[in-house]
N, C-alpha and C positions, 0 to 999 in steps of 0.2 A: 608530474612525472614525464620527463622527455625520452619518445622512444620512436623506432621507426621498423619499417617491415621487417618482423625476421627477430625484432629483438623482444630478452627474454630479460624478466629482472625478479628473480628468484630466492627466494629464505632457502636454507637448510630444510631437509624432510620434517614432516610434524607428526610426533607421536600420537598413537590413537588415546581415542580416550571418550569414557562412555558419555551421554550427556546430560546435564544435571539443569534442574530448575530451582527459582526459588517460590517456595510452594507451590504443590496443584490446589484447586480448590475441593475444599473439604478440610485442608491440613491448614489452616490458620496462615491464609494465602497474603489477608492483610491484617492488621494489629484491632481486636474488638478492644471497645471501651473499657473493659474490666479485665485486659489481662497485666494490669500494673504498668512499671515504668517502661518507655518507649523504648522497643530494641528491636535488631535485625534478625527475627529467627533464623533467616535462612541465607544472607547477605553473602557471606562466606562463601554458599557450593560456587557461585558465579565470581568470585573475584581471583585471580593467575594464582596457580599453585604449583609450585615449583617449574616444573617447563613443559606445561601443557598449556598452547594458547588459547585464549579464551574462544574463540569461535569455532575451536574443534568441538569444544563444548557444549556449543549453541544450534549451530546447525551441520554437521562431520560429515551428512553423507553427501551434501551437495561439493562440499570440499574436496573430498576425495574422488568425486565425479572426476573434477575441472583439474585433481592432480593425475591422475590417471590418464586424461585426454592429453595432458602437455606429454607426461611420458611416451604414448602413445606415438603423439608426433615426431618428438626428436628423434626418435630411433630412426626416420628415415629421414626426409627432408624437411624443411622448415613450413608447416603452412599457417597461411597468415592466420585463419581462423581461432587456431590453437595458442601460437604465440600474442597474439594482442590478446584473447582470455589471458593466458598465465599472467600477464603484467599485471590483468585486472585483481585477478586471485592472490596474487601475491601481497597485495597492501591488504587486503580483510584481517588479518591478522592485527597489524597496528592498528587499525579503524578501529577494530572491537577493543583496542585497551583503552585506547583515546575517549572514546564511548563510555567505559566501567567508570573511567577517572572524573568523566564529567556529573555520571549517574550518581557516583557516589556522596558530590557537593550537593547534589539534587537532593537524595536523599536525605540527606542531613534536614535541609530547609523544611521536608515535606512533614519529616519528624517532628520538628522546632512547632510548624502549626497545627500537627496535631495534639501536641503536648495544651499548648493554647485554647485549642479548639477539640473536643474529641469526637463533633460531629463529619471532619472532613479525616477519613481514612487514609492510611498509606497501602498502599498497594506493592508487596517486594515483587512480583510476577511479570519482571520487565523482557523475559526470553523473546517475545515478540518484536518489541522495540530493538533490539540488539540486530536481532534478524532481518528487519527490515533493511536500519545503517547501515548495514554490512553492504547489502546489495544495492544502495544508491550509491550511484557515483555522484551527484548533483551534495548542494549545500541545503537542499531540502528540511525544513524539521522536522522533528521528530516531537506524534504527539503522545503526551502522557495524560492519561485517565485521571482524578481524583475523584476514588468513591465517596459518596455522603451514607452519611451512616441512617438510613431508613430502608424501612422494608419497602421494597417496590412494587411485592406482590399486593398491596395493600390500597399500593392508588388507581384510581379511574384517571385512564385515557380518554380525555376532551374534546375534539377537535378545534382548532384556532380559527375566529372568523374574524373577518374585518373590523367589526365593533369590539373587537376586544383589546384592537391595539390602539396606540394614538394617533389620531388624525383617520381612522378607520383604513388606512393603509393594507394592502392585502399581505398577510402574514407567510404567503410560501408557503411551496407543497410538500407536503407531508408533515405541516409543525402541527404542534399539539397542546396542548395544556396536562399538568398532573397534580391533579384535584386530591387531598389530602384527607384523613379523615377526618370530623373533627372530635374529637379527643386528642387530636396531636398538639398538647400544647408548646414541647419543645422544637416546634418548627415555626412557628408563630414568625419571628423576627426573621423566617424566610418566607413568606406568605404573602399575598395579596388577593385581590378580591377580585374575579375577573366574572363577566355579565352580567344580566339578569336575569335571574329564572322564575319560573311559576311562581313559586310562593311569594315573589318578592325582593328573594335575596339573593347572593349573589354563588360563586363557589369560590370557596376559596383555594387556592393553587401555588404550587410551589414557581416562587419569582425569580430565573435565573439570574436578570441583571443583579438584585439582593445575594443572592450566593456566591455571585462573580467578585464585585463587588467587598463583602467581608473575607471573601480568599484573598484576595489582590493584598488589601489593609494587613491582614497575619503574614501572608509572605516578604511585604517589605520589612513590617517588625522581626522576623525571622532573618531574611538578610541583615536587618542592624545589631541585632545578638550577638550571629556568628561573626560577624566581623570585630566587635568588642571582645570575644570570647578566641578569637585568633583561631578561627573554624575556616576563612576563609584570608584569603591572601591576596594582595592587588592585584588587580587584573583577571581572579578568577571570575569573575561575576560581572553582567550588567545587566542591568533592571531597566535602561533607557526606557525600552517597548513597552514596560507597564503603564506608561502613559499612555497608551492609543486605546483607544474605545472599540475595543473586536472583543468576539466571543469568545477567547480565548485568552489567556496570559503569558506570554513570551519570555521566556530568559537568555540569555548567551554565556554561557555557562564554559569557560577553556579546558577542556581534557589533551595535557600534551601539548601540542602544535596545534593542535586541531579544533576550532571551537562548535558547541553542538547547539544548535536550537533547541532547545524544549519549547513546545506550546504546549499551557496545563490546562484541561479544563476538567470543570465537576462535572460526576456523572452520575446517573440514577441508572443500577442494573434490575432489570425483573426476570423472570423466566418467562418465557412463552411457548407455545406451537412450534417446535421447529418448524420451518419453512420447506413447503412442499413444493417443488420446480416440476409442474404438472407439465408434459410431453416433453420432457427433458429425459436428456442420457445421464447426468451427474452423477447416479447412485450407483450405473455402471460401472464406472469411468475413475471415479475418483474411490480411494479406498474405502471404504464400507465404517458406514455412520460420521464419517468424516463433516458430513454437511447437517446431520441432526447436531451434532457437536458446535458445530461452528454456529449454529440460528438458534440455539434454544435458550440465549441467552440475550434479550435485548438493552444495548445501550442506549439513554436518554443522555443529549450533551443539549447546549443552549444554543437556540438557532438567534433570537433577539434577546431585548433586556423580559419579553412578555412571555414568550414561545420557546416549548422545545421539541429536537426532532431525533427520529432515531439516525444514530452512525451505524454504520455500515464497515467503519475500520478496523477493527478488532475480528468481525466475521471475516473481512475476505482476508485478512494476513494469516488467518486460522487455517483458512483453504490454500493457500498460497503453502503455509509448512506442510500441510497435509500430501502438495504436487511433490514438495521435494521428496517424499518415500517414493516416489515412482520412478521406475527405471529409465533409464535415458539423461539427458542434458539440456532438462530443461529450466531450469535455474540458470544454467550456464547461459543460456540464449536469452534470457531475461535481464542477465549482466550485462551482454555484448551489446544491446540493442539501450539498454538504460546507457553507458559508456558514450554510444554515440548521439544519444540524444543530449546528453552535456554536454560532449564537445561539439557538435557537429548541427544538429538539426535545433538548437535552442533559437529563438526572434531574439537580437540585443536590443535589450532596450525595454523588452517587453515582459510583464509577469506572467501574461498568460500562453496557450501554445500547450504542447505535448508535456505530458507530467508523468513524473512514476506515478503514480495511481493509476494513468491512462494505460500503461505500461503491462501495470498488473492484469487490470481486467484483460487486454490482449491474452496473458501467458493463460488464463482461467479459461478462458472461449476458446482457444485452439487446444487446451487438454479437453474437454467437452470433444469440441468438435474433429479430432483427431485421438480417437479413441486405441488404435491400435500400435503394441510397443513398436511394430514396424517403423512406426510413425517417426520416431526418436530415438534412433539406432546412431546419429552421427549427429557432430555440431551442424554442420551445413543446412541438413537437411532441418532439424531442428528449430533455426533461424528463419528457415524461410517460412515456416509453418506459425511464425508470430506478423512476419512479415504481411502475405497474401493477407490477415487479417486485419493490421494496420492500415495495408493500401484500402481495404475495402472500406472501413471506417473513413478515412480522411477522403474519399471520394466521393462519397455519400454523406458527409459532413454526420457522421451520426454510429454513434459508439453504445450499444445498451450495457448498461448496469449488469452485472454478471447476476446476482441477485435477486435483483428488477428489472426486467430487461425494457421496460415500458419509458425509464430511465435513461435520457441521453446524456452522455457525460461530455458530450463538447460542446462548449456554449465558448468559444472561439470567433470571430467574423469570418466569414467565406475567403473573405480573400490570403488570411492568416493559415487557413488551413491548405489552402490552395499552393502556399508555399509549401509547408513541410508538406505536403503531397508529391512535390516535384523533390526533394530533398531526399526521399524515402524511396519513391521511384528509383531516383540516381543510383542509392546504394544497391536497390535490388538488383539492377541490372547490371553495375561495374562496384562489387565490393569491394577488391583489391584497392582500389582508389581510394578508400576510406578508412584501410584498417592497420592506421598508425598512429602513436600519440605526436601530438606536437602542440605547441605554446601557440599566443596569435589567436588571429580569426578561424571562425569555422572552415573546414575543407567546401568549397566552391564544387557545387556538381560538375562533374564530365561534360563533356558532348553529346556523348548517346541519349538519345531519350526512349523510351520505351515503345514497344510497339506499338501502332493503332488498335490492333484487332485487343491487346488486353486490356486499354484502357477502356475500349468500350467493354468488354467481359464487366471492368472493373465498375462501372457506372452504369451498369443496368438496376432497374426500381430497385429500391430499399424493401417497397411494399413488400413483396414476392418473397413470403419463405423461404421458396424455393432456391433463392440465390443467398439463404444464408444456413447452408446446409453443407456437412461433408463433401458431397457431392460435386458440389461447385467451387470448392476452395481446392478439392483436387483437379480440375481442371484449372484453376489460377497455376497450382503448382505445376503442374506439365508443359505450360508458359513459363516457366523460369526453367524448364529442366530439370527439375528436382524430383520430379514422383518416380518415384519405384517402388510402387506398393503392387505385388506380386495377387491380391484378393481379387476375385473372380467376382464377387455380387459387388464391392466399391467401382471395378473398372467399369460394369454392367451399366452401374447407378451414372456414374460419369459417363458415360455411351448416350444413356436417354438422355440426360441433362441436356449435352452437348447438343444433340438431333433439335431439341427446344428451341434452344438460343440462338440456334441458326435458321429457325425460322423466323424467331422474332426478328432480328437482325442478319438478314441476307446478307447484307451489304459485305460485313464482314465476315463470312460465313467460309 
């Protein structure tokens, strides 16, 4: 999409319209074994009905955010913030049909192997997946779950040691083994033996490479079905990637114009403990049970062909819908800042670097840690509040897991990161220079480079709570000019903070 400061590339108003899923769970979310021939109970609320676009559908109130802000602006002058959002908002709409059209070939397939197979589930509950595509500007894929049909609450969690893989190789942190019981004899042919125990024997364990594996085998027999049965059409489909050996199974699947990644993996759901964020704000903050909601449900996917490990995907995109009920634009800032990290802040050449995942967890820690709707009263201000948190990550080379916060999600080389630091810097300081679409190379930072005094702000210890607190991100923000938070104990809080830091570092002081 070619566009430049100021311009605006706009559909027709979109009718409201309430929003539907396909099944919540409790309402036969996926197809049990015994409820006869395979069909879409609920395929239907999600696919275009008459002239309500599908992502009004899906997620309406963030839409009408980012509709409301364009209106907002035109009425007076053009600002860049507002119109490069609207271009962005305005393709959601296509993306989400381009999306159903691919879903729906997917579906087919996932149906074909359950018919085959009826221990791998289909899952119709794809509102999450939608929601996410909507909000990536990158070609990122999109992954899809396939439940296996066992009770989860049923198996012992193992933990994975070195003798249990081959060549005693260290298996990664947090894999697990899920030990079966034995009466299960229709699990069998997914099963292997993994240690030695006391007695002698061994446990036996559910073998993800074996369940990758037999799914891989039923979905290419299903692609060769639907293609004799004229379900599919050239060029809807390619299965190349099913040759590579990753934990996952990839499709390319064309919806439209637009072609969508699926990566499918099996997965084992159990209930657990919601997850308690002990001296955290979250239950504050985010709306109420939002985060028992989002944890009480553990997904196991395959980490090797031995081990598997719990995702964390499902939970934060849960929290992620959860932000968008809150008031403000904050999705919209999630947009803009995803937008430029395709165009703009991606390494060519390279796979790793800044990702929407890294993205998300940003939008999660600054609703956390900017708890007040103050906070999110305007795009601008908004942005900068993802912002001040990305610079502080990429300075500090170290991003915690929203979740786990023990968990660094950048495992980047220094000196990769040191770029988009500089990259991110640029935009903070001179937006305007950034905020236009265009074809080509990434936008080449400015001149200006950021003050001294905030890059040291920005690089003081990681160690130090203290510098990963309200307090200290609003003193980042008052370095950019953005804080106008009127609160008498935050300004107080930023007062001592500051009195701190300029003892620790006089220099700048």
């Amino acid at each position: 999409m070619l566009g430049c400061p100021g311009a605006t590339a706009w559909l027709g108003p979109l009718p409201g319209a309430a929003p539907t899923g396909r099944g919540a769970r409790g309402s036969s979310r996926w197809r049990s074994p015994s409820s006869g021939a395979c069909q879409r109970p609920a395929v239907a609320s999600l696919r275009p009905s008459h002239c309500v676009p599908p992502c009004r559908r899906v997620f309406p109130s963030c839409l009408k955010q980012a509709w409301d802000d364009h209106g907002t602006a035109m009425a007076g002058s053009a600002v860049p913030w507002h119109s490069y959002l609207g271009v962005i908002v305005s393709r959601e709409t296509q993306w989400l049909e381009h999306f159903q059209r691919a879903e729906d070939i997917l579906l087919t397939l996932l149906e074909d192997v359950h018919t085959r197979e009826p221990r791998f589930l289909v899952d119709y509950a794809r509102n999450l997946e939608a929601f996410e595509f909507a909000l990536c500007a990158s070609e990122d894929s999109v992954t899809v779950e396939v439940p296996l049909r066992i009770d989860g609450d049923v198996l012992q969690v193992l933990p994975c040691l070195p003798r249990d893989t081959p060549g005693g190789r260290s298996p990664g942190m947090g894999t697990c083994h899920l030990q079966v019981p034995s009466p299960a004899t229709d699990l069998e042919d997914w099963t292997s033996v993994v240690g030695v125990m006391e007695q002698g024997g061994g446990a036996r364990c559910l073998a993800p490479g074996k369940i990758l594996q037999h799914l891989k085998e039923l979905l290419i027999s299903a692609i060769v079905h639907c293609r004799r049965s004229f379900l599919l059409h050239p060029g809807d489909l390619s299965a190349e990637n099913l040759q590579e050996d990753a934990m996952e199974l990839s499709l390319l699947i064309r919806g439209g114009w637009k072609t969508v990644r699926f990566d499918i993996v099996p997965v084992v759901r159990r209930y657990q403990e919601p997850l308690r964020l002990e001296g955290r704000q979250c239950e504050r903050v985010f709306p109420e049970g939002s985060l028992r909601k989002a944890t009480e449900e553990a997904h196991f996917v395959p980490a090797s062909p031995h081990c598997w490990r719990s995702s964390t995907h499902i939970p934060i995109l849960k929290l992620l819908q959860a932000v968008d009920t809150l008031k403000g634009p904050r999705l919209d800032s999630l947009r803009l800042l995803e937008q430029l990290r395709s165009q703009d802040w991606g390494e060519e050449g390279r796979k790793g670097g800044l990702t929407f995942n890294h993205l998300k967890m940003v939008l999660l820690w600054s609703t956390e840690l900017f708890p007040s709707p103050e906070d999110w009263q305007d795009l601008e201000g908004s942005v900068y509040r993802l912002l001040v948190i990305l610079l502080r990550c990429l300075a500090t080379h170290r991003l915690p897991h929203f979740l786990h916060p023990e968990e660094n999600l950048f495992h980047g080389d220094s000196s990769e990161l040191a770029s988009l630091y500089c990259k991110v810097e640029s935009f903070a300081w001179n937006p305007r220079h950034f905020l236009y679409f265009h074809f080509g190379p990434p936008v080449r930072p400015g001149g200006s480079q950021g003050e001294p005094g905030t890059r040291a702000l920005l690089q003081l210890p990681a160690e130090d709570t203290s510098y990963w607190d309200t307090a200290y991100f609003d003193i980042l923000l008052s370095q950019f000019q953005v804080y106008q938070i009127q609160d008498n104990t935050r300004r107080s809080a930023m007062s001592q903070l500051l009195s701190k830091i300029r003892q620790e570092i006089p220099q700048q002081s």
